[in-house]
N, C-alpha and C positions, 0 to 999 in steps of 0.2 A: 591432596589437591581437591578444592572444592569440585564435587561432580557438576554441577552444573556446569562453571564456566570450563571443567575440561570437557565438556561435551560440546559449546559452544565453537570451541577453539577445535575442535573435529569437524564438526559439521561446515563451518567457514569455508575450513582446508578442501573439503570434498567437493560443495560446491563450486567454490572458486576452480578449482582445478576441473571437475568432471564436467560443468555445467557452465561456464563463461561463454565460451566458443560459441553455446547454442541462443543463448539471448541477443535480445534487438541491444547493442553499444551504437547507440548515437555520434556518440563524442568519442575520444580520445582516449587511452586508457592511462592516462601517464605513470609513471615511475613512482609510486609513492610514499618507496620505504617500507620495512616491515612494519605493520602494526602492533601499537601501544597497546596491552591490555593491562587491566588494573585488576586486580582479585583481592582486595586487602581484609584483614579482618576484624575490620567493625558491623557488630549488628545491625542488621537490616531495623530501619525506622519505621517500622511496617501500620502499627496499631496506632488507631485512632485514637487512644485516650495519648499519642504523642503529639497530635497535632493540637497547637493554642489555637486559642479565639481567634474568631479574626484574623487566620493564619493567610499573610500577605504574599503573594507571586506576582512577580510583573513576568509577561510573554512578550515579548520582539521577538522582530528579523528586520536584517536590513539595516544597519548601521552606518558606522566610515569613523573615518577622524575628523576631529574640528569641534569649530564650536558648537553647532547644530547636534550631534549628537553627545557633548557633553551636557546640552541643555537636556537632553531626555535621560540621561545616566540623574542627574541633577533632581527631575522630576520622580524619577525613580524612590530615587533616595528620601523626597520630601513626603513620599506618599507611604514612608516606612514600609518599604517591599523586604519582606526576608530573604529574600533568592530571588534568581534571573532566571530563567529559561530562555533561551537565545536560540532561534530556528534560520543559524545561518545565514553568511555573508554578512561578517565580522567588521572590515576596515577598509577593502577594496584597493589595499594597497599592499597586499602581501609584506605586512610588516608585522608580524607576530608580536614583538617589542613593544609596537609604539600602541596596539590594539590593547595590553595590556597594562603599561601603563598608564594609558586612560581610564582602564576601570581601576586600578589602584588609585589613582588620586582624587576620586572621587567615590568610588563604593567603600576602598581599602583592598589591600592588598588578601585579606582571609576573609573576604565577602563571597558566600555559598553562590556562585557564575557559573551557570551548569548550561552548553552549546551541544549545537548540533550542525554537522560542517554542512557550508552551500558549496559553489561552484565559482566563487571569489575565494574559496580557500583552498583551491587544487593547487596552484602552481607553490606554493607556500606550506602544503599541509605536515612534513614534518614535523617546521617549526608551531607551529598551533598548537600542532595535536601533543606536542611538549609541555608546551603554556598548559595548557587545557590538562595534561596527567600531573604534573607541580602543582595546579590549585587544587584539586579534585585531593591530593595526600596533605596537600597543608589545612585543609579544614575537616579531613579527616571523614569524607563521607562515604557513607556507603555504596558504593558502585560496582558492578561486575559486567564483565564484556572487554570489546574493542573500543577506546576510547574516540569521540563523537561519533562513530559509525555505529556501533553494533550493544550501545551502552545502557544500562536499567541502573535507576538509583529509591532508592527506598531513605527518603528523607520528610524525619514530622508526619507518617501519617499518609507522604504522597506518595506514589508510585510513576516514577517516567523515565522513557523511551527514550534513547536520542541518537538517530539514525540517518544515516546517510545514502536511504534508498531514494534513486532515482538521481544520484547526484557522484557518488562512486563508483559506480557502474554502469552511469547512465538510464535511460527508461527502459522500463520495466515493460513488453509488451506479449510476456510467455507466462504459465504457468509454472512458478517455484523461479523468483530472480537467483540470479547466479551468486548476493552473496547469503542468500538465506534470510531477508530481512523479516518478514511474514512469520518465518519459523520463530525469528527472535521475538519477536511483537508476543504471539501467543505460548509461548515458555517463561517469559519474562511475567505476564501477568497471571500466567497458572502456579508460576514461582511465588511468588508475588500478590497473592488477594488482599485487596485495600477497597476502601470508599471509594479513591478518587487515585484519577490513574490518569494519565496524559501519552502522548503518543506524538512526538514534536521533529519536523522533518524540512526540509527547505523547499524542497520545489510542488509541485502543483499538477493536474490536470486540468484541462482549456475550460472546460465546465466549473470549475471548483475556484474558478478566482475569476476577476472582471476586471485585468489587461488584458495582457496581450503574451501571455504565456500559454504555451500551448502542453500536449498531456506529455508528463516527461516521469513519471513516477509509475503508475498504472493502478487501477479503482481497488486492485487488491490490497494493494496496502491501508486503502480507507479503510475498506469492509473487515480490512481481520482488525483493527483497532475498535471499529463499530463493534464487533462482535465482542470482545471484550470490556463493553460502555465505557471505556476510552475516549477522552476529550481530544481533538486532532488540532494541531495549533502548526499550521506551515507560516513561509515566507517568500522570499523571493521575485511576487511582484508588489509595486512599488503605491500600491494602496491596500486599504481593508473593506473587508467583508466576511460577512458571520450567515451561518446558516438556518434555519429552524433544524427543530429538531428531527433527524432523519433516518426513516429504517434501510435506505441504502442510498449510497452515493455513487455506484457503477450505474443506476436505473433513476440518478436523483429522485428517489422516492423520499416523499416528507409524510411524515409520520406526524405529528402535529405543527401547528402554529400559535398555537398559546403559550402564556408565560406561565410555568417558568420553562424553562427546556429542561429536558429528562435527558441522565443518564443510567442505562439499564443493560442486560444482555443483549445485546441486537439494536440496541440506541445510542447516540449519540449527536456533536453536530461537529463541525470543522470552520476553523477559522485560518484567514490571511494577512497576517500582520508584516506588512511589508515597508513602514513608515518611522526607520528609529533612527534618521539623519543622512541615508544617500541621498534619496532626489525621492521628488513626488512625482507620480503618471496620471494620466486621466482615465475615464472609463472609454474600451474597447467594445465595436463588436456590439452594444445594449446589452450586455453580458447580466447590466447589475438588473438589467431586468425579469430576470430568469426568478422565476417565483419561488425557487427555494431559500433567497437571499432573506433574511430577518434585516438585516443590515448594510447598506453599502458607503465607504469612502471613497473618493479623488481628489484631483483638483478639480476635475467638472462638478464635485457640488463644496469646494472650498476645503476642500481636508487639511488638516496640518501635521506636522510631525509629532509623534508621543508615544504614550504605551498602554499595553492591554495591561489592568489592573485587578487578580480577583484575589479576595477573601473566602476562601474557607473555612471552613467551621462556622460559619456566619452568624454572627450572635451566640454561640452555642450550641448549634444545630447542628453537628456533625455532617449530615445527609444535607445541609444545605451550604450557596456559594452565590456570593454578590458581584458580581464583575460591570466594570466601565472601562471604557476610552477615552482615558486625556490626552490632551493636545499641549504641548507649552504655550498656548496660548490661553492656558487654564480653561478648555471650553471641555465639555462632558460629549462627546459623540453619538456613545453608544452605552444603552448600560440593560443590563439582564441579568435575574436571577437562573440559577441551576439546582435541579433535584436530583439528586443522587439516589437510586435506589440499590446501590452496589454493595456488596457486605463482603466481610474478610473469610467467607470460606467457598466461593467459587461456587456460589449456588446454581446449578440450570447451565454451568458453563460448555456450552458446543462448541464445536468448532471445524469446521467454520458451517454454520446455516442461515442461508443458503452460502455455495460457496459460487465464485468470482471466477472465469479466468478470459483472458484476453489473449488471444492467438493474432500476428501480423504476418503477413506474406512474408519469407523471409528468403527469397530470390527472385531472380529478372526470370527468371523460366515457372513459377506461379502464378503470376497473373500475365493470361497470354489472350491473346484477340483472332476470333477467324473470322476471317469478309464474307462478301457473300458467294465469290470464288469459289473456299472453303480452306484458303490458305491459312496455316496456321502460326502467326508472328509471337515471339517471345522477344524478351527487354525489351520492352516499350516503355519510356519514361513517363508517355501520356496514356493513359485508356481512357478510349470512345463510349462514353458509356448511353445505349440507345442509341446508337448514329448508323445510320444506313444500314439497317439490316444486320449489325455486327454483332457479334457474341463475343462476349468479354467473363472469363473463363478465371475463378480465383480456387485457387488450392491453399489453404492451409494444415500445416503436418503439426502430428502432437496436441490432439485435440483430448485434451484428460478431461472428457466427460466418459463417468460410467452408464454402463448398459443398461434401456431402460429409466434414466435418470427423468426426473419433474421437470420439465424448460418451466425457469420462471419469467425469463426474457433473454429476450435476443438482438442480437442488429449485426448489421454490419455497418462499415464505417469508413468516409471516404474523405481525402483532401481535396478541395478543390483546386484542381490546373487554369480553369479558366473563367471570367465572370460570365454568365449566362442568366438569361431567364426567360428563354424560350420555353414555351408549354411542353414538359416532358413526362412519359408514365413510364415509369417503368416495373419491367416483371419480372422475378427473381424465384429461382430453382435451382435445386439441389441436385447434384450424382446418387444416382441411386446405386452405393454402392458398399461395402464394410468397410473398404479400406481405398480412398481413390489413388490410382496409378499416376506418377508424373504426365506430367505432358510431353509430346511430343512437337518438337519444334522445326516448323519447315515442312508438314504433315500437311495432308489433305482431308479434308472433313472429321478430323480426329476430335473434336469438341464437342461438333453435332451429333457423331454418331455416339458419344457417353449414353448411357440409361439415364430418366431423369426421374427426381420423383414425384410422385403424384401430388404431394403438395406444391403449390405456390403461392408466393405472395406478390400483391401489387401494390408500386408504390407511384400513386396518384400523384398528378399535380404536385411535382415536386418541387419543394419552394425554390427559389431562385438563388442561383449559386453567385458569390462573388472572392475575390482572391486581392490578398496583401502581398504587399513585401513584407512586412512587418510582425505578422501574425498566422495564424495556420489557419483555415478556413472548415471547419470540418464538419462532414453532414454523415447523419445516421441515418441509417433504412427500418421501415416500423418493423415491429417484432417479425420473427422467421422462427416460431418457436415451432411452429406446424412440422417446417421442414427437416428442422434440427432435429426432431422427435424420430420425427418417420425415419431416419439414416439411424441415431443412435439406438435404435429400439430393433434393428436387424440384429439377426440371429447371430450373425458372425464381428459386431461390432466390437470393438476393445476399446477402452482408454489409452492412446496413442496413437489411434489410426488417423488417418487422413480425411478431410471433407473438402468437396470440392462444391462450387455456387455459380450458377450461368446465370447472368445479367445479360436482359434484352430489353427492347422497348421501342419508345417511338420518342423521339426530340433529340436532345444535342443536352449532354453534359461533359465533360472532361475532368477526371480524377487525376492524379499523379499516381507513378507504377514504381514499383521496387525501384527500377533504374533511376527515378529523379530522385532519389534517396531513401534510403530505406524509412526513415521516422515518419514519412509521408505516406508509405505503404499502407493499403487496404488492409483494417484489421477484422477480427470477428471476435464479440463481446457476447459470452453468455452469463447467466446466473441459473443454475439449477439447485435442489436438494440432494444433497447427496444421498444416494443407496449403503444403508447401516452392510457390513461384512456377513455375512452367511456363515455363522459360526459353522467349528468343523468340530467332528467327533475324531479323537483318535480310534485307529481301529489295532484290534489287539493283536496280537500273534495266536492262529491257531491252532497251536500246540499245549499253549501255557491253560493249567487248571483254574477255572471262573474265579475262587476265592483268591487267590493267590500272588494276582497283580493289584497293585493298590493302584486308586482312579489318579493320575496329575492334574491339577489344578491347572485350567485353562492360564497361559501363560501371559499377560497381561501390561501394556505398559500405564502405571499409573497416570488418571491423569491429572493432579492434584497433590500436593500434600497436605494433611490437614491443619484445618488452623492453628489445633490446639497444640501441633509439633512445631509449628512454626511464630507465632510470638512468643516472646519469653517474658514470663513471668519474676514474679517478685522471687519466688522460691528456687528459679531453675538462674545455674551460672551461665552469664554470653557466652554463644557459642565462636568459636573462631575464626569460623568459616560463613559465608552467606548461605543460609538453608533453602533449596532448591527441589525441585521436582525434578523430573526425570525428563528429557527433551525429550519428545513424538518426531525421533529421527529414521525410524526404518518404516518403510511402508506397509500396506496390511499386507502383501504378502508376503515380504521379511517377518514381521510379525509372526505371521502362521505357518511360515517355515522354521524358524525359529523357535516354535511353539512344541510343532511333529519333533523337531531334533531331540527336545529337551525328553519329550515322553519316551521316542526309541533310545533315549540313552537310561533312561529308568527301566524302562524293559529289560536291556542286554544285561544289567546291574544285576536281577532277578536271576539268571543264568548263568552268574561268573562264579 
């Protein structure tokens, strides 16, 4: 069995099963059948002397049946697209059937239609994800994984992802989602080194598109496709928008704004192509105003229905790629070149730097409030936050920053309960503490009396809060990297301990508490550099003679394989299985326990 996808189909199982329970599920989990995997053996398309001229993709999401989106199947077709890439929410009618023979009678039935499921294909996703493993063996492509969830395809030269985070399991608001998608992301393209690589998923965070979708995916999954210069191509709200080119998307950091946009280790940009025949929206929120936008579509400035269209190879440039926006109404929207600085042997590849994670309060007894009494209240569905003297007290557990670590930013991050814009500051402190202790609920001065740390920040004239039915309203606090430092950089701190943050102040805001629903809950958002492992020496036995034991080779998970094993050549026979690296599934200190096992069992060897 090929190793990679039987490690794929390991790692799934473990997290699904050990790690579910512990993520933010928004939504439902429904029943969805065992999943489809595909492992067939055709050669990975991996080399760019496979990819032609002018190698044509169209990118959608967001479809339906009818005439409207056969005019963009139509448009597709007339602008000779060689493949589809489809980022979810297929038909809207849970009819798998009539979804496919729409593209049949206009692509053809062995037209390369390569998806990634949204949240219009839950109640339906057996029969899909059927469609979807029948086409994927009738054109005979190379693919390995969970079909639409967990899937990598190496077709012409390209390399893509097509993934169901933030949509099968809901959002994503912990470090390491439940069903491993991050994991796949960065095995898939260390499997996998190409020019050009895509990374195609449906839903969205509230920053990264301009409706009225709010964060339902989490920044990690941008940043580990960023970090593999991975092109990000979602869907699911109901206009477009493109980005410059950006060195992170947890911290909207843009990285330039000229043409052409660069992909590279650590670059990339993301788009939302939400316009391939449901309905069109308008702009939310002055979303599109957010400066990292290169681009923005609605109906507020006329958008119409169509699709993203790029060429690679462009002219014969390998490392270069022409993309536009047409409309059926034949108008050009949008149109930018891309620089690819990416090459087929995983040059400089880290991973992840800096790394991502998003922690959210994940009970009604973590974020608790004490008056000025000193009573201490838990589940509150509202928190006061600065209102009468109150301390508004947030815990969150499982904070995997290492000891010592670089803050490169920080915040925290609140929903708005109510509109306000009364003059408010407020001031924000940490528990000084390694590991903070639950609260205590129904308690007297138990919040006040925590250690606090010497850092704080203030957050001024806080802009004025307002609240939808429609939309999530959500405001971040400026950087707390002071604070985050001074608690992680304690003697006794771990990666999984606990941090706790007292919010005080003077005015009137109102956030939402675990109790008005968890997706609403106060989150905390850092970015750090990770701290490289402390290599270990084995140590010998001291009985054994100095010449005697031979040294083991520090025990290593590759992280790579190389290019020259992996395209096949004129000389060398297809292999029959997809060639793979080795997944980065046990942690460094499985790793280095793993490591010591291997050396004391060389040792005992010497003895027998």
């Amino acid at each position: 069995m090929n190793l990679f996808f039987l490690s794929l189909v390991i790692f799934t199982f473990f997290s699904k099963n050990a790690v579910f329970g512990m993520g933010m599920n928004c939504r439902p989990d429904p029943s969805l059948g065992a999943p489809i995997f595909i492992n067939n053996s055709v050669t990975p398309q991996m080399s760019s002397s496979l990819m032609p001229v002018n190698f044509t993709v169209a990118l959608i999401g967001d479809s339906g049946l009818g005439v409207v989106p056969q005019q963009v199947l139509s448009l597709i077709k007339a602008e000779n697209a060689e493949i589809v890439i489809h980022s979810g929410d297929f038909d809207y009618q849970s009819n798998p059937t009539a979804w496919e023979n729409q593209i049949n009678s206009i692509l053809g039935a062995d037209y390369p239609y390569f998806a990634s499921m949204g949240n219009h294909e839950v109640a339906a996703w057996p029969g899909y994800r059927q469609v979807l493993y029948d086409r994927l063996n009738r054109i005979n492509a190379a693919c390995n994984g969970e079909v639409g969830v967990n899937l990598v395809c190496a077709y012409k030269g390209l390399v893509f992802v097509l993934s169901g985070v933030g949509t099968m399991d809901g959002p994503n608001h912990s470090y390491g989602p439940p069903r491993g998608y991050e994991t796949f992301f960065k095995n898939s393209f260390i499997s996998y080194p190409t020019i050009w690589r895509i990374c195609s998923y449906h839903k969205n965070q509230r920053l990264l598109q301009v409706g009225s979708k709010y964060d339902e995916v989490g920044y990690y999954a941008y940043d580990t496709c960023r970090e593999a210069g991975a092109i990000i191509a979602t869907g699911h709200e109901h206009s477009y928008s493109r980005t410059f080119t950006m060195a992170s998307f947890s911290t909207q950091r843009i990285y330039s704004t000229s043409s052409p946009l660069v992909l590279d280790y650590g670059l990339s940009y993301a788009f939302v192509h939400g316009i391939a025949g449901a309905s069109l929206r308008p702009f939310q929120a002055s979303l599109e105003t957010n400066p990292w936008w290169a681009s923005a579509w609605s109906t507020t400035n006329d958008i119409n229905y169509g699709a993203l269209i790029c060429k690679f190879n462009w002219k014969g440039n390998i490392h270069g790629a022409y993309c536009y926006l047409k409309t059926i109404d034949d108008r050009i929207l949008d149109e930018f070149e891309v620089l690819s600085n990416m090459d087929e042997n995983n040059r400089g590849y880290t991973y992840p730097n800096p790394a991502v994670i998003e922690v959210q309060v994940n009970s009604g007894d973590s974020d608790v409030m004490e008056n000025l009494e000193g009573f201490v209240s838990c589940s509150n569905p509202t928190l006061e936050l600065a209102t009468n003297g109150s301390i508004v007290a947030l815990r969150f557990t499982s904070v995997q920053i290492p000891r010592g670590a670089r803050i490169r930013r920080s915040f925290l991050e609140f929903t708005s309960a109510l509109a306000l814009s009364t003059r408010t500051d407020i001031i924000i402190t940490g528990e000084d503490s390694d590991d903070s202790d639950p609260f205590i609920c129904d308690s007297l001065f138990t919040i006040s009396g925590r250690p606090k740390t010497s850092e704080t920040v203030l957050w001024s004239s806080v802009t004025p809060w307002d609240v939808r039915t429609t939309i999530r309203d959500v405001y971040r606090s400026p950087d707390i990297n002071e604070i985050i430092e001074e608690i992680s950089s304690r003697p006794g701190w771990r990666p999984g301990n606990a941090m706790t943050f007292f919010v005080t102040g003077v005015g009137r805001r109102f956030a939402y508490g675990y109790e008005a629903g968890k997706c609403d809950a106060p989150s905390l958002v850092v970015e750090f550099e990770p701290i490289p492992p402390p290599s270990v020496a084995p140590t010998l036995l001291p009985s054994a003679p100095p010449a005697q034991l031979p040294s083991a080779p520090p025990a290593q998970l590759p992280s790579a394989i190389p290019a020259s094993s992996i395209i096949p050549t004129t000389s060398v026979a297809p292999t029959t299985n997809l060639p793979t690296a080795l997944p980065t599934i046990l942690s460094d200190g499985n790793t280095i326990l793993a490591s010591i096992s291997l050396i004391c069992l060389l040792l005992l060897l010497q003895f027998v």
